[in-house]
N, C-alpha and C positions, 0 to 999 in steps of 0.2 A: 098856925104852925110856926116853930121856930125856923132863924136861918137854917141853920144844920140841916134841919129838913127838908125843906124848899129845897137846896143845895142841892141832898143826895136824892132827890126826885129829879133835879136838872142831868146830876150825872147819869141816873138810870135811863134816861129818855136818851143823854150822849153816847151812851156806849150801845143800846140793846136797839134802840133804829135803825140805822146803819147794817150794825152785824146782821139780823133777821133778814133785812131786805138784801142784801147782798147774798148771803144763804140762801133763801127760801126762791130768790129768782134767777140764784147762776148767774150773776152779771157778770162773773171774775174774766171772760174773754173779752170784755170791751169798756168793764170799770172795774179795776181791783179796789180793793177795800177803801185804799185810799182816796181813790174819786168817790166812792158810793159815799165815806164817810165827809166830803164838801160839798156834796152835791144834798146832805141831808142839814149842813149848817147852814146852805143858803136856805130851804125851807122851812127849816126853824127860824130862820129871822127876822124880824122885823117887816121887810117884805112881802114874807107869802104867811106861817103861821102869827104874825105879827097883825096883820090886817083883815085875814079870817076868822080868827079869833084874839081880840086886844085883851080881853080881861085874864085869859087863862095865859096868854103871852107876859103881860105886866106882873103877873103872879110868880110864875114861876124863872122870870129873868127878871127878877128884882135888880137895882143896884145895890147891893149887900153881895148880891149872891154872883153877878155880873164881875162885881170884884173879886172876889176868891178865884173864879174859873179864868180871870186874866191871870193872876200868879202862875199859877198851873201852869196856863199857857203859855208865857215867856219863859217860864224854864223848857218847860218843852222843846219850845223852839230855840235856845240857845243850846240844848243839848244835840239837836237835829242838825243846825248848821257848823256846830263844834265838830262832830263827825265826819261833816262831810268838805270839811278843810282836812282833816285827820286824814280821809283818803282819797286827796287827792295826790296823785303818782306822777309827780314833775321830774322824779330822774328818767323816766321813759318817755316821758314827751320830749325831753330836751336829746338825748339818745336818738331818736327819730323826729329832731326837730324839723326838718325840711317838709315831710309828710303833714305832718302835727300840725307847724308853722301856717303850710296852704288853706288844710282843711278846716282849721277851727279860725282863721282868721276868716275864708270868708261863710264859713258856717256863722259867724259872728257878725259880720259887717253888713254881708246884701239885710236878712230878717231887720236889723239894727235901721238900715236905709230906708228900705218898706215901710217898717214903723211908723220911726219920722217921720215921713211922707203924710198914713194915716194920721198922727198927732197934729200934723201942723195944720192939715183940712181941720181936724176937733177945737183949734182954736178959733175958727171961724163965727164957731157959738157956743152963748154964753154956757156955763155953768160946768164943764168941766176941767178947767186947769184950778189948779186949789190957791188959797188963797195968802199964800208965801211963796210961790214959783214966780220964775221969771219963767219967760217964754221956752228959752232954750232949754232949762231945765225940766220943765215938761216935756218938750219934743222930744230928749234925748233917754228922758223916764218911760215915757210908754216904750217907743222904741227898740230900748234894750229888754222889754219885758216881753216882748215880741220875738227876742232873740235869745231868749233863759233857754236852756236846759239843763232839766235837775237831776244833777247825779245819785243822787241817794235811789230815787224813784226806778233812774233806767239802769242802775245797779239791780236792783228789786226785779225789774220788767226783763232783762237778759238772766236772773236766775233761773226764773220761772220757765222760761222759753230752749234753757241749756244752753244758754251763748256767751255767758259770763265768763267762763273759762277758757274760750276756742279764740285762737288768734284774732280773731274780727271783733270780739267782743272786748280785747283787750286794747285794739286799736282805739275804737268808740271810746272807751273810756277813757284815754288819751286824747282825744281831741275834745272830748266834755272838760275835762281837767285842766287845760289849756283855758278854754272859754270862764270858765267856773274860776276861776285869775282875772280875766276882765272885767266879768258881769261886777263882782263885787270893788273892784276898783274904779270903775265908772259910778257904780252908788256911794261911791266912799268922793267922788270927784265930786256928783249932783248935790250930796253934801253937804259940802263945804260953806261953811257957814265965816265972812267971810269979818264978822265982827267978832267972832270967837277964834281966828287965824290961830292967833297964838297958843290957845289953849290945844288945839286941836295937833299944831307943833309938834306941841310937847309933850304929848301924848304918843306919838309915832318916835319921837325920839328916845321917851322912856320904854313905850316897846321892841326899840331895839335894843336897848340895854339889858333890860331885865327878860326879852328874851333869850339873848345870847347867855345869860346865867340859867334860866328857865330851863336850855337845852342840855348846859353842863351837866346840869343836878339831875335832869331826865336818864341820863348814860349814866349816871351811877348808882342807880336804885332800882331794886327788884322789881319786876311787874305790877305787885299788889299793890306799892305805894305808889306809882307811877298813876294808878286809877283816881287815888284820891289828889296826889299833887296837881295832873290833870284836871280837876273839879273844882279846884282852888284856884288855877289858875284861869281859867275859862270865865271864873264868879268876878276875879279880878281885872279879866279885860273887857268884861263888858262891862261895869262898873266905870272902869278909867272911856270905853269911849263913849257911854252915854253922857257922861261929866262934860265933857268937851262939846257934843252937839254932833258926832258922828253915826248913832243909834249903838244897841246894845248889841244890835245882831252884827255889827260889823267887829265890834271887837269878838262874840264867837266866833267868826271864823279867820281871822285872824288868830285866834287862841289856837284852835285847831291847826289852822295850815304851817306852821312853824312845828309838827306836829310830826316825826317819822312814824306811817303806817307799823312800821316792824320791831316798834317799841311793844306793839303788843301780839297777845297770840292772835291771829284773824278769824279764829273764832267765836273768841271775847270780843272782839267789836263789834262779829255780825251779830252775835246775841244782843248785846247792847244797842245795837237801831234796831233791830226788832222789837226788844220789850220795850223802847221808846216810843215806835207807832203806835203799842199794844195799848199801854195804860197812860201814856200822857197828849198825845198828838193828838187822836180826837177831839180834846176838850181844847185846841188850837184849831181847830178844823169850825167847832161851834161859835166861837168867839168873832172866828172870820167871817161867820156868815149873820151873824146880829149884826155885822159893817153893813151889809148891802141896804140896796136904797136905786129905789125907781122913780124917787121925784121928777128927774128929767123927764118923764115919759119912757112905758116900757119899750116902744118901738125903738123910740133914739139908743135905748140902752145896746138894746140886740142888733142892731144895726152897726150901730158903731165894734162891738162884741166882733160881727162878724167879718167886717172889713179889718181888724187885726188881726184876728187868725186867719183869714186869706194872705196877708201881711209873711204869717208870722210862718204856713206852713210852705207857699209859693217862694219864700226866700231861703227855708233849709231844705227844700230840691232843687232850688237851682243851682245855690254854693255848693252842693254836693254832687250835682252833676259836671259842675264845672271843675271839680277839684278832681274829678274820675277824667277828665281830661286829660287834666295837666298829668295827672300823673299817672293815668294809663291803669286804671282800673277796668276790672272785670266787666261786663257787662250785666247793667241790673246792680251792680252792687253800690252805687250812688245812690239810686233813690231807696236800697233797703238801709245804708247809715242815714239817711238826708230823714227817713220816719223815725227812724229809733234817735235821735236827734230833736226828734218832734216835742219827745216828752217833757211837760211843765212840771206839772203838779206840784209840789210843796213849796221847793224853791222859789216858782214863778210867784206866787200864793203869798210868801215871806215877803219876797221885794217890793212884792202890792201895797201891802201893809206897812213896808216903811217907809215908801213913797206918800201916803195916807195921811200915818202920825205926823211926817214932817212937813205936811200942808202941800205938795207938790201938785195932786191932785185931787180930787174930790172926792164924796162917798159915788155919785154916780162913774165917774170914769173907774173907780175902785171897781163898783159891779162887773163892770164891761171886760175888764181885764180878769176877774175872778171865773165868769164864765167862758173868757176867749181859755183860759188855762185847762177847765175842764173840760171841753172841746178838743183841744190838743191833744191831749193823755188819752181819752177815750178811743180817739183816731188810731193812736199808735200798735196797740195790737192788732185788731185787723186788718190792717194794711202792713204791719210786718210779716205776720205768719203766713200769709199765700208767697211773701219773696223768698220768706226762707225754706220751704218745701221746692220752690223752685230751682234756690239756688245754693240747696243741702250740700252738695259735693264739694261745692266751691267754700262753702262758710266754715266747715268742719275741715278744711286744711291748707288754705291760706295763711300765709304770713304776712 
């Protein structure tokens, strides 16, 4: 058979696994699509359909065809994290900076501390810090991956549930928007490469320049062009910070976040992440899970897996309980932000990945962190929806 066709035999397997089994078993209350669609690239890969069957695995994930569905994938994902700089809502956090300030700093800090903790026991033995990290830049990688949550996703997970629009729900997304500023300024710190300083410079200085003309020329052009200028420019930031050794996904969202939300209509974006999950995110979902890798042993894998999401869910209820302290919240309504908080998926998924390419750590701590992610997101419905039947009165008209 030709590539082409191998190809479009891999994409039909990517896209029709996933949807069916997510269909035909009703998982949508405890994995929406998008977990069901990572949870079916770790079995396609290498791993589980990798090792059950090697000839029909090597066949049909050639490297030919292994390359084409990376393209795919890194646009994908640069258009995933383009967006979700694009909304993030920093005139309202800074507006309710006090609130904002407590909650997401230590919704950010204790998970971040936990982590670390976990990381720094993982350096104990051998094989998973990778093989360009220093110490600290592993402990501070897993860590913060500990302390992700993905706004795109608990945008997604609050439509679904009707809380997107109700003051609580605009809160959350104020304090993710907050954090979703750190997360990626901490991987833009881990980094730092520190023989390419220069380059990396002047890169952030040309983005200021040519951002600040980026935004000029953004306010004086109709929406239509603004899609494409937008697409041009996103092509060209991550361009200029892969060049330097920052990765491509940072200059995404950096593309994005210099990015006013209300340059466009918000209905045009939200169609735009969706038909982004629809037709390209999967085959990003596949790609991630051909990474996985059990060589350590599966038990170490899960073991380690589960002491970070003990990590990862033990530290966004306590900084959420504690931030309902300080600042005299409802009762219950801590630990219902501290789970919707919870949520990983894509984002945590992205940072894995470039913690990975940039040697920080391994394919096996890669695993661990891939399914501490899927763990997390699956937790979050469940455990939101009995608080918010509890605490319906309260959530639909608080401010």
């Amino acid at each position: 058979m030709s590539t082409t066709e191998v190809f479009l035999i891999a994409m039909l397997i990517i896209f029709s696994v996933p949807y069916l089994f997510w269909r035909l078993f009703r998982t949508d209350y405890f994995a929406p699509l998008v977990v069901v669609q990572t949870v079916a690239g770790i079995l396609l890969g290498p791993g589980i359909l990798g090792a059950a069957f090697p000839e029909f695995h090597a066949f049909v994930f050639s490297p030919p065809v292994i390359q084409s569905l990376n393209g795919i994938a890194w646009w994908a994902v640069m258009l995933f994290v383009w967006i979700a700089g694009i909304e993030l809502d920093l005139k309202q956090a800074w507006a309710h900076r006090r609130e904002s300030g407590i909650t997401a700093g230590l919704a950010l800090s204790v998970p971040l501390l936990l982590g670390s903790g976990v990381a720094a026991v993982m350096l104990m033995s051998p094989g998973w810090i990778g093989p360009k990290a220093t110490d600290w830049q592993f402990v501070v990688g897993v860590g913060m991956a500990c302390a992700v949550t993905a706004l795109p996703v608990l945008i997604l997970l609050m439509e679904k549930l009707d809380v997107l629009r109700q003051p609580i729900g605009q809160r959350i997304l104020r304090y993710s928007s907050v954090d979703d500023i750190a997360i990626w300024a901490v991987l833009a710190v881990i980094l730092m490469d520190w023989d390419r300083v220069g380059k990396q410079l002047g890169f952030l200085l040309a983005f200021a320049v040519f951002g600040w003309l980026f935004r000029q020329l953004m306010q004086r052009i109709p929406e239509r062009d603004r899609w494409y200028v937008g697409i041009i420019w996103l092509a060209l930031c991550g361009l200029g910070a892969d060049w330097c050794g920052l990765h491509f996904i940072v200059g995404a969202f950096l593309a994005g976040a210099i990015i006013d939300a209300h340059w466009f209509d918000q209905k045009h974006l939200d169609a735009l992440r969706h038909n982004v999950l629809l037709v390209a995110a999967p085959v990003y979902f596949l790609s991630t899970g051909l990474r996985t890798n059990w060589q350590v042993g599966g038990a170490s894998v899960f073991i380690a897996a589960g002491a970070m999401l003990l990590a990862a869910v033990v530290g966004k209820l306590l900084a959420t309980h504690l931030a309902g302290k300080i600042l005299k919240w409802q009762p219950g309504e801590g630990a219902l932000i501290g789970w919707f908080l919870q949520t990983k998926g894509l984002v945590m998924i992205i940072f894995a990945n470039v913690l990975l390419d940039k040697g920080v750590i391994t394919d096996e701590t890669f695993t661990a962190l891939l399914l501490m992610a899927v763990a997390s997101t699956m937790l979050t419905t469940p455990m939101v929806s009995p608080l918010l039947v509890k605490m319906k009165q309260h959530v639909f008209r608080s401010a």
